[in-house]
N, C-alpha and C positions, 0 to 999 in steps of 0.2 A: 510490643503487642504480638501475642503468637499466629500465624499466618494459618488459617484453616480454609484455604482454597478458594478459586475463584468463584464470582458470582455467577451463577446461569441467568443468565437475563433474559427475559421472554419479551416477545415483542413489545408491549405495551407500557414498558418499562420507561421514566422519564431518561432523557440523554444528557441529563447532568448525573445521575446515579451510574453510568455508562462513563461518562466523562472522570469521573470522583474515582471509581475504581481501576482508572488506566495509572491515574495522579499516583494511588497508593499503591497497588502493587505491579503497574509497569503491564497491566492487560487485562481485558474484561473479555469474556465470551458471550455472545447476542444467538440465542437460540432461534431459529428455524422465522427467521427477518427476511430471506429472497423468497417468493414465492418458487414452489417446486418447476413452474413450466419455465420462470426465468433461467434458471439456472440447469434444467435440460436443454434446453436453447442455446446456452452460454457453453454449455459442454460439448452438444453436441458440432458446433464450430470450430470449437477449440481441437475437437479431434479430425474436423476435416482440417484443416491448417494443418498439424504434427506430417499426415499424408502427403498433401499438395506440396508442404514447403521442404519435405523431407526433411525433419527436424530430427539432428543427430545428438543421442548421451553425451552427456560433459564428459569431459578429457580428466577431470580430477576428482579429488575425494569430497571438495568445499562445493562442484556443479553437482555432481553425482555420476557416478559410471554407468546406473541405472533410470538417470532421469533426464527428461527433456523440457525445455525450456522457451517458449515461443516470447519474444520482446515485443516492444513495439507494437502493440495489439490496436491501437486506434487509430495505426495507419495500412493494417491487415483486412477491417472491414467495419461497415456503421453498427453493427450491433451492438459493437462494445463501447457505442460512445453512449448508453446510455448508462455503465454501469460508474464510473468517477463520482457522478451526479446525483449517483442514487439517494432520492430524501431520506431513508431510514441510516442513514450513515454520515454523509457530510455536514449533520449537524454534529456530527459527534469531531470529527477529525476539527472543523469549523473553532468548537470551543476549545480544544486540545492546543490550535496554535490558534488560528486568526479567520476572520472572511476572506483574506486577502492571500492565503495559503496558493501552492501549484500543488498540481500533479506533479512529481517527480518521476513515477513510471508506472507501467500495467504489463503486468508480465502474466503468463497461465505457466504452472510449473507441475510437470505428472510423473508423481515417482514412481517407480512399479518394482514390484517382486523383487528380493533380492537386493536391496539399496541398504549402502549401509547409512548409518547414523552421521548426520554432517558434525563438523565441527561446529559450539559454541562460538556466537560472531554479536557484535550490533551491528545494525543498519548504518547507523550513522557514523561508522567507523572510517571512514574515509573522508570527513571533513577535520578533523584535526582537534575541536575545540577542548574545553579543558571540562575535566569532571566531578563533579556530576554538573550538570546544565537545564539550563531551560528547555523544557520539551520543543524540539526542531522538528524533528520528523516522529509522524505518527503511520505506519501500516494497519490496513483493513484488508485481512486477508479472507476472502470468501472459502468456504468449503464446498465444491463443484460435487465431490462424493461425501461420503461418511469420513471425519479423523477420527480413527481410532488407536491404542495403543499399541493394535498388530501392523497396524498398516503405516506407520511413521509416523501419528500425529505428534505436532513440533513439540519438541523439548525447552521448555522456558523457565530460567531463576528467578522469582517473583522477589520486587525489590531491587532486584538487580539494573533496575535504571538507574537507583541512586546513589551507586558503586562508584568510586575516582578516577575507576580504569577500566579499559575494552578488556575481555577476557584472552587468555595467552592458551599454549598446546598445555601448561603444567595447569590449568585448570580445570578440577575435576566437581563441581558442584551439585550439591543434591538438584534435582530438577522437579518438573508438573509437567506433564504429560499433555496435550491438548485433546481433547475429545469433542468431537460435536457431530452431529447429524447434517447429511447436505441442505445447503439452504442455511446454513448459521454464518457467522460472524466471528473471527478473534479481531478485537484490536489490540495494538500492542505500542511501547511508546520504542520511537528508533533506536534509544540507548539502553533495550533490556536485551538481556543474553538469552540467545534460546539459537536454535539449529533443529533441523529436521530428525526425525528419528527414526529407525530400523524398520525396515517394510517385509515383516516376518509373516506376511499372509500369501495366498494368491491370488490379492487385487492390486487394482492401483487408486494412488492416491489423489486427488487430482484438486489445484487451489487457485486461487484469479487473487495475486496480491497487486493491490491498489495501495502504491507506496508516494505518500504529499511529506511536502514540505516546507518551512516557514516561506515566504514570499520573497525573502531575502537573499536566500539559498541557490547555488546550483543545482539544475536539475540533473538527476538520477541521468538519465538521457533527455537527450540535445531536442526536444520536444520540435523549437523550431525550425530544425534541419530535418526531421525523422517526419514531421507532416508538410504536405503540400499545402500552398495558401488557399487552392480551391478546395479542398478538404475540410480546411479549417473554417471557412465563408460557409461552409456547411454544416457547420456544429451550433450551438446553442452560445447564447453569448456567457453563460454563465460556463461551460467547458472552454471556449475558447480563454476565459482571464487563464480559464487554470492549467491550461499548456502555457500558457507567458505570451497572449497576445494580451496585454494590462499591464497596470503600471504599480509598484508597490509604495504607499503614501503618495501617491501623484508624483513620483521623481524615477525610483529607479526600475530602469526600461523601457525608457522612453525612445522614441526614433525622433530629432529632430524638435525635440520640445513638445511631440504628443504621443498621444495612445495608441499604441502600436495597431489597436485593436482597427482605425483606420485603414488599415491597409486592406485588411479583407471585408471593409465592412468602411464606405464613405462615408452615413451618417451616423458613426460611433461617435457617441461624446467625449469629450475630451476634458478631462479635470487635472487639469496638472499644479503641482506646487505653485508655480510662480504666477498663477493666475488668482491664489488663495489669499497670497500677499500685501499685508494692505485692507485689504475686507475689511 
């Protein structure tokens, strides 16, 4: 079947039609889904942090020499706890792998002026498994400004999730451009090839990728070491499963035969395998 470009999805759109078109070509774009004041909000933080924390250009061509990178964002400040959560999206990530998915990481990434083109990568290149795969990791990467194709929006091979290999420096594949207006949505599944693109204008680019993963998985960053537990007694219990206070099928990540979630939270319930046994 000949590939004639992604779907623009407009809000109202159901999240299996969202979900079906990640399945087939590896990413779906969700048009103008953050309300505008969230995502001024979300920005406008994002650039006091780059300030306060003096957040310095990557060292290489794969960071960017012109872009900066803030991690660890929901241990930076509460605003961002509400954005993992967001309903117009985790139901999408949700069907893609499972209820029982993590957060893997929340990074803000702002390219500016003069960036070149990253290298073609997957996400999920640093887990090893064999390919093509079961969708593991899924990214929802927010657009804080406009992507467009002066200002680097990302470069992605459609299909190219269900390729048998990470892509290498000898490949050069036609690509799709990303475009969208701030306030949209790409999702994209961890094993499709895409990279950021050339920032030929005089803005910047600016994106909040919210990168999950199956529940099984190591997280992207060490969630439970990067948050404090009184941080986390402050989150919602449905973010807390998803930094890994929760347990995946009732076994693994347990403390002690229960749910971690106890720890910051004494009347968490607790459902564990071995209680199931027998029933």
């Amino acid at each position: 079947m000949e590939y004639d470009g992604p779907v623009q999805v407009n809000r109202g759109l159901e999240t299996e039609a969202i979900i079906s078109e990640v399945e087939t070509n590896g990413y779906a774009i969700v048009e103008n889904v953050i309300p505008r004041e969230t995502c001024d909000a979300v920005l406008a933080k994002v650039d006091f942090l780059m300030g306060s924390l003096a957040i310095p250009f990557g060292q290489n061509a794969f960071l960017g020499r012109h872009t900066r990178r803030i991690f660890n964002l929901l241990a930076r400040d509460r605003l961002f706890e509400s954005v993992p959560t967001h309903r117009e999206l985790l139901g999408v990530v949700e069907g893609l792998l499972d209820p029982e998915c993590l957060l893997s990481s929340l990074t803000a990434i702002e390219m500016q002026p003069g960036q070149a083109r990253q290298p073609l990568h997957a996400d999920d290149g640093s887990y090893g498994f064999s390919r093509p795969a079961p969708t593991q990791i899924v990214v929802a990467l927010w657009a804080l400004t406009d992507f467009t194709n002066e200002n680097g929006g990302t470069h992605v091979v459609p299909g190219s999730h269900r390729f048998d290999r990470r892509p290498g420096r000898e490949d050069h594949p036609e690509t799709v451009q990303v475009e969208m207006p701030a306030g949209s949505v790409v999702f994209y599944s961890g094993s499709l090839w895409h990279g950021g693109g050339e920032n030929r204008s005089d803005a910047r680019r600016v994106g909040l990728v919210n990168n999950y993963c199956a529940g099984y998985l190591r997280q992207e960053e060490s969630q439970l070491l990067a948050l404090s537990q009184d941080r986390v007694a402050a989150f919602t219990p449905r973010l807390r499963k998803l930094v890994g206070y929760g347990t995946y099928r009732g076994l693994l990540g347990h403390v002690d035969q229960r749910n971690p979630e106890s720890l910051v939270d004494p009347e968490a319930e607790t459902d564990m395998i071995w209680g199931r046994i027998g029933k």
